[in-house]
C-alpha positions as CSV (number, residue, x, y, z in Angstrom):
1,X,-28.5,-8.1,-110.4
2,X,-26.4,-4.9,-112.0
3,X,-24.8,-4.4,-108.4
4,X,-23.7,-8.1,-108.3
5,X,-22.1,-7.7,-111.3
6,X,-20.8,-4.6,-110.5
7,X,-19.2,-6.1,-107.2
8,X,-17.6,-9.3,-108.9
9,X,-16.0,-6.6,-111.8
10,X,-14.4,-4.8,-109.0
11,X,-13.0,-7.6,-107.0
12,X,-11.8,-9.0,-110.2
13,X,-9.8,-5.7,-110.7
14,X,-8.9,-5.7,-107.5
15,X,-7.4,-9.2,-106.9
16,X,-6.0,-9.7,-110.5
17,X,-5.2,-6.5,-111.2
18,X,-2.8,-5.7,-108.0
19,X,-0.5,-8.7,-108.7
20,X,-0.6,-7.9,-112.5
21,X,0.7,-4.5,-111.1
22,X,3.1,-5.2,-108.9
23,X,5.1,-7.7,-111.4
24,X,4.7,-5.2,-114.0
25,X,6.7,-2.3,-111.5
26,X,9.1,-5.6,-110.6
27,X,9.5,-6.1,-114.6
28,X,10.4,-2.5,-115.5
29,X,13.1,-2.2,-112.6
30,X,14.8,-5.0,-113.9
31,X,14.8,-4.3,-117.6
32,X,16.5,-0.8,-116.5
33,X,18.9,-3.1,-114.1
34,X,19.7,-4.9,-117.1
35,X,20.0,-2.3,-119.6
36,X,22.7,-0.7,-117.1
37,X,24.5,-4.1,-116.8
38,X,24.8,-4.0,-120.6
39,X,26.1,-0.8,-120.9
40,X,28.9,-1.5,-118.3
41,X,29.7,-4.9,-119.8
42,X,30.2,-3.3,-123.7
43,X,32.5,-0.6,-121.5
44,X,33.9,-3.0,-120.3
45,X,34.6,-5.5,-123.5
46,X,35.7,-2.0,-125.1
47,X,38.3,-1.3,-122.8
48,X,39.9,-4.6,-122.5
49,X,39.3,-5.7,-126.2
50,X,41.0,-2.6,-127.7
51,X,43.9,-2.8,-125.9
52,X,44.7,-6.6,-127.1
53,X,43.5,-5.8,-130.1
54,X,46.4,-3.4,-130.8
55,X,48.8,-5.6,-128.9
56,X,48.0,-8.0,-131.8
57,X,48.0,-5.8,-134.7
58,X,50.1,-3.1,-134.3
59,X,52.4,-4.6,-131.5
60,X,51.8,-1.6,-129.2
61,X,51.6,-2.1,-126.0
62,X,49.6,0.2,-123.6
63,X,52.1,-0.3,-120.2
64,X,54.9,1.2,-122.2
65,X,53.0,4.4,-123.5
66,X,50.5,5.4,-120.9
67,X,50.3,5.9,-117.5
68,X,47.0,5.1,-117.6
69,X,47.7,0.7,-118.1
């Protein structure tokens, strides 16, 4: 009786736990995909924000002081 049960708890593991698993690896690549998105996307809001920003306020534009714009 022990052995039955002992042979129903591992193919419980084995089919649930494998696709528990495998989303669980897919899960964690794409939070790390997404935490890099959002770091590129506030660079990228940083560098075209600021320079409007102080187009507005200051009336300094970045094409006639850098090289850079």
């Amino acid at each position: 009786m022990s052995t039955t049960f002992s042979f129903i708890g591992k193919q419980i593991i084995i089919y649930c736990g494998t696709p528990i698993f495998i989303s669980g690896v897919c899960g964690g690549l794409l939070n790390t995909l997404l935490t890099i998105m959002s770091i590129f996307n506030i660079g990228q809001l940083f560098t075209n924000l600021v320079s409007r920003i102080m187009i507005a306020l200051y009336d300094i534009d970045g094409i006639e002081t850098s090289l850079f714009y």
